[in-house]
N, C-alpha and C positions, 0 to 999 in steps of 0.2 A: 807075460805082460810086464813092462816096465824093465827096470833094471833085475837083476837075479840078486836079493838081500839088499836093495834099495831102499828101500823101508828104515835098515837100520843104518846105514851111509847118510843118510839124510834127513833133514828133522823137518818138519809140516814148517812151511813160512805164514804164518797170518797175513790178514788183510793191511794191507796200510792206508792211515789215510792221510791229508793235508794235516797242517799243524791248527787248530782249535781257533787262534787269536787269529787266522787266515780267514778260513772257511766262511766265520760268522759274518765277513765283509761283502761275502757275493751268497747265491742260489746255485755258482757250479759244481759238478760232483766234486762229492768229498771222499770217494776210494780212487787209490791210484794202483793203477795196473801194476803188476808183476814185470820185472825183465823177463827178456824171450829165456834170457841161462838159468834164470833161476827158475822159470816155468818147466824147462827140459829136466832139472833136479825133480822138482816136484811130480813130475810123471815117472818118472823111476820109482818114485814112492810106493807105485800101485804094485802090488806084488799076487803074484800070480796063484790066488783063492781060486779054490775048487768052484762053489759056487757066488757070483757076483751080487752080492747082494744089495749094490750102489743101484745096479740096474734093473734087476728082476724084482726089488722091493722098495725102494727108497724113490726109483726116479718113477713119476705116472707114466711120465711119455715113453718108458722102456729104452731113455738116450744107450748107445751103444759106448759106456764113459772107458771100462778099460780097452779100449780098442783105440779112443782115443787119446788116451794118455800114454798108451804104447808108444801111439803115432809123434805124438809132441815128443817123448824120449828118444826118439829115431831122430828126431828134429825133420819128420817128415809132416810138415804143418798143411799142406796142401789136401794129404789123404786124410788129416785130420779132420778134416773141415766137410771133407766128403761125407765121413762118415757119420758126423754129426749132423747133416744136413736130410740126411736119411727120416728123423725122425724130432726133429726141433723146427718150423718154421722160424722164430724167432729166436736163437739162443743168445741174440743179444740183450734180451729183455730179460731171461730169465737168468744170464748168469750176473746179472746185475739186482736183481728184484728178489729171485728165487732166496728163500731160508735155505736151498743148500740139503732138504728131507735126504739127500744122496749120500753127503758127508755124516752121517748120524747111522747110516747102515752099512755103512766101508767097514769090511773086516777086520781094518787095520783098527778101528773105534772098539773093540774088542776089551783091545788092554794098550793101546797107545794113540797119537794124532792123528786123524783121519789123513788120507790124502786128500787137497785143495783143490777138489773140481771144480769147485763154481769158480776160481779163479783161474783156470786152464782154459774152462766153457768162452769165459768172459774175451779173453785175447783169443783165442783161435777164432772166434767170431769176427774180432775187431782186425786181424790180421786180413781175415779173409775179406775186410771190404776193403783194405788201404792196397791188396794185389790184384783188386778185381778177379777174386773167385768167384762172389756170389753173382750169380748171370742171370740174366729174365729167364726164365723158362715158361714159355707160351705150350698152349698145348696142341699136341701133335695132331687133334681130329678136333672139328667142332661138332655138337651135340643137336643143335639147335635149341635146347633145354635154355628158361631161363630161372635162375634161384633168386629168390630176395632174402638177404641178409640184413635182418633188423638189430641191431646196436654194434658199433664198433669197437668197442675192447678185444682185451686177447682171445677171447672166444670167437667175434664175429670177424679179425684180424686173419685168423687163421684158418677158418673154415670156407671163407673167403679165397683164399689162395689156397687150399685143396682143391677147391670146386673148381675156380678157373683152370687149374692145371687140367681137371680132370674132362675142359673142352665144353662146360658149361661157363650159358653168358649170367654173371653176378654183378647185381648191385648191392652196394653196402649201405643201409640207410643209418644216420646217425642225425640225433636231436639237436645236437649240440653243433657249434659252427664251424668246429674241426673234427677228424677223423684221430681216433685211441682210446675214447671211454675213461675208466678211469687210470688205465697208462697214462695220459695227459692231462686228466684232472683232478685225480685222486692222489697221484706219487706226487712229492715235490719234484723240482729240476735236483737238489743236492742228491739225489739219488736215481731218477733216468733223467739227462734231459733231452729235452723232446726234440730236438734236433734226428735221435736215436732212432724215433716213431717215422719224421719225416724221410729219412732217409730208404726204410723201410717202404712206404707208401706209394716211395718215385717206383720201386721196382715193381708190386704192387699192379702201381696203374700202367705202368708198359707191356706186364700180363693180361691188360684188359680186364682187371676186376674195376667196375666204376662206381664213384662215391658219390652219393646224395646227401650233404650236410644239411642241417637246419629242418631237418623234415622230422614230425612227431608223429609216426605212425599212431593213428588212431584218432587221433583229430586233423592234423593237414591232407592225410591221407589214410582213407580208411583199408583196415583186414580185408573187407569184400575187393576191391578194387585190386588189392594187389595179387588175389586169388585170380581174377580176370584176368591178368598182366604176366604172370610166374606161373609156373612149374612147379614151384615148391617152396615154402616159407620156409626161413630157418630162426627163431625167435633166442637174439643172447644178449638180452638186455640188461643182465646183471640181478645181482638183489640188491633193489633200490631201496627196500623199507629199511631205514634206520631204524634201531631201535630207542626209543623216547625212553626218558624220565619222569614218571607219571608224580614231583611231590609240589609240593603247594610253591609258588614265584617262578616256575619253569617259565613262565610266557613272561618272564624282566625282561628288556633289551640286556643285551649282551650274555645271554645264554643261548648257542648255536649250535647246530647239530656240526661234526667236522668233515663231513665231506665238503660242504656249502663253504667253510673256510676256506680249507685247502684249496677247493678248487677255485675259490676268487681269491686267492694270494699265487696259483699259478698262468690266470690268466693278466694279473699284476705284472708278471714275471715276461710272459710273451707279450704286452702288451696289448691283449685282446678286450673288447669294449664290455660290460655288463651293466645292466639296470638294476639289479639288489643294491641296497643299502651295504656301508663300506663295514666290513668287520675287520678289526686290527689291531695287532697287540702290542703295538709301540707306547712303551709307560704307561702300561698295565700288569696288576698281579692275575696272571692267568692260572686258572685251574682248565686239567685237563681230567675228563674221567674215561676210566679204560685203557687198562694196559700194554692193549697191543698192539701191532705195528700200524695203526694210522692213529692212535695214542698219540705214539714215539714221534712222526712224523709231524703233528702240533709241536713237538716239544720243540722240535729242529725250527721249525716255521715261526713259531712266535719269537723263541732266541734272533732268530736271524731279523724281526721286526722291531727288535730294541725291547722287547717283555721287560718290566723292571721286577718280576721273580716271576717263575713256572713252578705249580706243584703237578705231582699227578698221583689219582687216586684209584685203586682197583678195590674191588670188592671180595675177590677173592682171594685167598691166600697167598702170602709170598713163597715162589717157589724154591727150591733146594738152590742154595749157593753152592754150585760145585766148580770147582777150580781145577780140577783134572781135566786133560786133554780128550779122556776115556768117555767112550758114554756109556753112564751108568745102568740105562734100559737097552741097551742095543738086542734087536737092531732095529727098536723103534724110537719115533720123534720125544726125545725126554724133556719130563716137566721139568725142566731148571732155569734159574736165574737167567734173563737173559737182558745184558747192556748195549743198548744201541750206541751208534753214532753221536746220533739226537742226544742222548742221557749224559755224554760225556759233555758234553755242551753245554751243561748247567740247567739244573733239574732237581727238585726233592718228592721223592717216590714214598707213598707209603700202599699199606695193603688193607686185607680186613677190615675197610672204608663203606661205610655206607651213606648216600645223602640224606637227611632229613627235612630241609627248606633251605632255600631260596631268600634272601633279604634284600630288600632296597625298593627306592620311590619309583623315579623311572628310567633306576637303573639297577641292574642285579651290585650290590655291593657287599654281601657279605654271605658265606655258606654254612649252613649248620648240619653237621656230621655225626659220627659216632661209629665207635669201633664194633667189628663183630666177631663172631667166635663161628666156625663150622661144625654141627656137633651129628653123629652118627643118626640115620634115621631110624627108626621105631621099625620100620617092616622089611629093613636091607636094603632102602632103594639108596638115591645118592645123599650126600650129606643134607643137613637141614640149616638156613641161617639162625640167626641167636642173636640180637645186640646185646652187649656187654653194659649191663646198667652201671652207671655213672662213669661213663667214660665219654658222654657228650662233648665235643669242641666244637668253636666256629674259626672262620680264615678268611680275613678280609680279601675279595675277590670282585674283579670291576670285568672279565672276559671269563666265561664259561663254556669250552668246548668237548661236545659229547660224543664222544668216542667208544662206543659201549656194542659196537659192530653191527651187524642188519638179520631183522627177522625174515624176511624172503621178498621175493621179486615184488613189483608194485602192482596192485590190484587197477587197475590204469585199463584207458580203454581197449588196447590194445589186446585184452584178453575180455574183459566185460563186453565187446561190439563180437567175438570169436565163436565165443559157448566154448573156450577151450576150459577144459576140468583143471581142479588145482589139487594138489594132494594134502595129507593130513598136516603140513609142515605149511601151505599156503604158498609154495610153490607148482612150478607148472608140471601137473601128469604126464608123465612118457612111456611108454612101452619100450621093449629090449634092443627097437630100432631108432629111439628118439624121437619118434611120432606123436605126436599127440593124439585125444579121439578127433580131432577133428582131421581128415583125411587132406593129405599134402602138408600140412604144420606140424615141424618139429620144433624142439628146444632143446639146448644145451648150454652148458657153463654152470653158472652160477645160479640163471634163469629157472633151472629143473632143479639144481642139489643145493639151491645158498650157497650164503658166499662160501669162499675157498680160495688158494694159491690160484695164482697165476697159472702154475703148471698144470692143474685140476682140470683150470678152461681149457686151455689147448687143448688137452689130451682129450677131454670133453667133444673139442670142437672137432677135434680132428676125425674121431669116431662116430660123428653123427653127419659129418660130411661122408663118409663112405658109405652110412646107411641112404642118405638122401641120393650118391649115384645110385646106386643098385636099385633103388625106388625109379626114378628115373630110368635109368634103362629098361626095367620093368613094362614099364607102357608104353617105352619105344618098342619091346618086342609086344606089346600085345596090339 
């Protein structure tokens, strides 16, 4: 695979992005793709390990990566794409979105820089639509089967076009007034823009997967009805429950949950209409809580709104600054230090943060904090928290966004109207085929396991859409 001692001819190129004093001027992406020459370098890097453990352990979806970095070395970009298309519905979203789990278990992260998949993924994708590789593919039999697909994200995106490929007729039902879940309201544009989604969609609907926007399964239309209607439910509606902050002034104006931000600063962006009140960080000191990637994504968001300072606070410890190209746990995901985009863009990070109140009339104006210490538990289970007495501080604060990730799917009618079970986690029960107890209802994504990567849901979606044909066929033969 690759070049023969490629690895050491060639050094890993990083991401690059626009220059800083640029970027904060627009909402357009801020990575800029790789040259084709320098990508063909970087696929030589992949050097020919016994066993792949980019693929077999790092990627969910099983991408076929040294095959395809072979292929980009060859400068055979065509077969590249083939063979990526194998097992990515979307490799545009993911070599764009994806943390990259592939590059942290590359052999080469052993004792030197990984090879640059995700940015191989990223243009072989983007190649493959500017030569029109990527083709409708309709499917070669129709079933007569009809599936209802409830939430549009990467889950219900992709299970979506398994099922139609597989000569089942799908609709994709989505609440919201476009088709992408939180691909489109969750990401900012500086990092997919949605252009990305759309483009996606035309192909999509010329396979004959068809989209119902604006429909709230379980009040516009009820679970019975669409058991009348369908063949089989496929339930990926995400995990909606945010996680709250339960301390005394949460309910001030200007303390919001950050999805509710992000997603009405990207429908800012597309020009889409909304009725919530304006939330916006233009000369304001914003705090962010929760450090991670839709954290990071406030921090990109309010910069680019004119924030006149961003902090962001995590509760849990800061992780390892490691500055080696090596990963230090391989060949799993390591805890270390990790600076986004967003970070570079003007940002003060702290950790060991915990909130105590909330201040102001009627408006959140000021936060009170205090540091903490993680200290071993008493019976071996996980660490215990500890505030550090007199280490109290406050931080004058006029936007407060909560970022602290989601407990599981939403308890919404859509399972309360079902009698579908939920498991001890408060998401939805599934058996080894993605079924539910309730017979013809399945779930997957986020829906069954909380949140998770993007590549989680596919591979999620993808595997529960094979169990829903073979369900399907099932009672065609019976």
């Amino acid at each position: 695979m690759g070049k023969t001692l490629g690895f050491l001819e060639f050094n890993r190129k990083e991401q690059e992005y626009r220059d800083v004093s640029e970027r904060l001027q627009d909402y357009r992406e801020v990575a800029v793709s790789m040259t084709p020459e320098s990508l063909v370098d970087q696929g030589g890097r992949c050097m020919e390990c016994g066993t792949p453990f980019c693929h077999n352990l790092g990627c969910p979806l099983g991408n076929l990566i040294p095959e395809w970095n072979d292929a980009v070395y060859r400068n055979q970009w065509k077969e590249a794409w083939e063979r990526m298309e194998l097992t990515n519905n979307f490799p545009e979203f993911t070599g764009r979105i994806c943390p990259a789990i592939c590059e942290t278990s590359c052999t080469l992260s052993i004792n030197d820089a990984p090879v640059a998949i995700r940015n191989i993924e990223w243009e072989i994708a983007e190649k493959a639509f500017r030569e029109g590789w990527v083709k409708v593919r309709k499917p070669k039999m129709e079933t007569g089967k009809r599936v209802a697909v409830i939430g549009s994200g990467p889950a219900g995106m992709a299970a979506s076009q398994q099922l139609r490929r597989m000569g089942h007729r799908v609709t994709l039902f989505e609440k919201s007034n476009k088709i992408g879940g939180l691909l489109r309201y969750g990401i900012p544009d500086f990092k997919l823009d949605k252009s990305i989604i759309d483009r996606r969609m035309k192909q999509m609907k010329a396979e004959g997967v068809e989209f119902e926007t604006g429909v709230k399964i379980g009040d516009d239309i009820s679970i019975r009805y669409l058991q009348n209607k369908f063949d089989a439910i496929l339930i990926t509606v995400g995990a909606g429950k945010a996680r709250d902050l339960p301390v005394k002034g949460r309910k001030l104006k200007g303390v919001h949950f950050a999805l509710d931000y992000l997603s009405q600063s990207n429908k800012n962006v597309s020009e889409e209409s909304y009725t919530e009140p304006v939330i916006n960080a233009m000369g304001k000191k914003v705090l962010v809580i929760g450090g991670g990637d839709t954290g990071s994504d406030c921090v990109g968001t309010a910069n680019r709104q004119g924030a006149l300072s961003v902090h962001q606070f995590e509760i849990m410890p800061k992780p390892l600054d490691w500055k080696e190209s090596r990963n230090p746990q391989w060949p799993d995901w390591p805890s270390i230090l990790r600076t986004s985009s967003s970070h570079k863009e003007g940002c003060y990070r702290d950790w060991c943060v915990t909130t105590n109140e909330f201040v102001g009339k009627k408006g959140v104006t000021k936060g009170k904090f205090q540091k903490v210490e993680w200290v071993p538990s008493k019976n071996g289970g996980r660490p215990e928290l500890k505030k550090v007495e007199g280490s109290e501080f406050d931080l004058e604060v006029d936007l407060v966004l909560l970022a602290m990730g989601f407990e599981h799917v939403e308890h919404n009618a859509i399972i309360s109207n079902s009698e579908i079970n939920l498991n001890n986690r408060g998401n939805i029960a599934v058996d080894n085929n993605y079924m539910t107890n309730v017979k013809g209802i399945f779930a997957a994504g986020d829906a069954n396991v909380g949140a998770s990567l993007v590549v989680h849901a596919m591979n999620y979606a993808r595997n529960a859409a094979n169990c829903i044909h073979d369900y399907l066929m099932e009672t065609v033969e019976d």
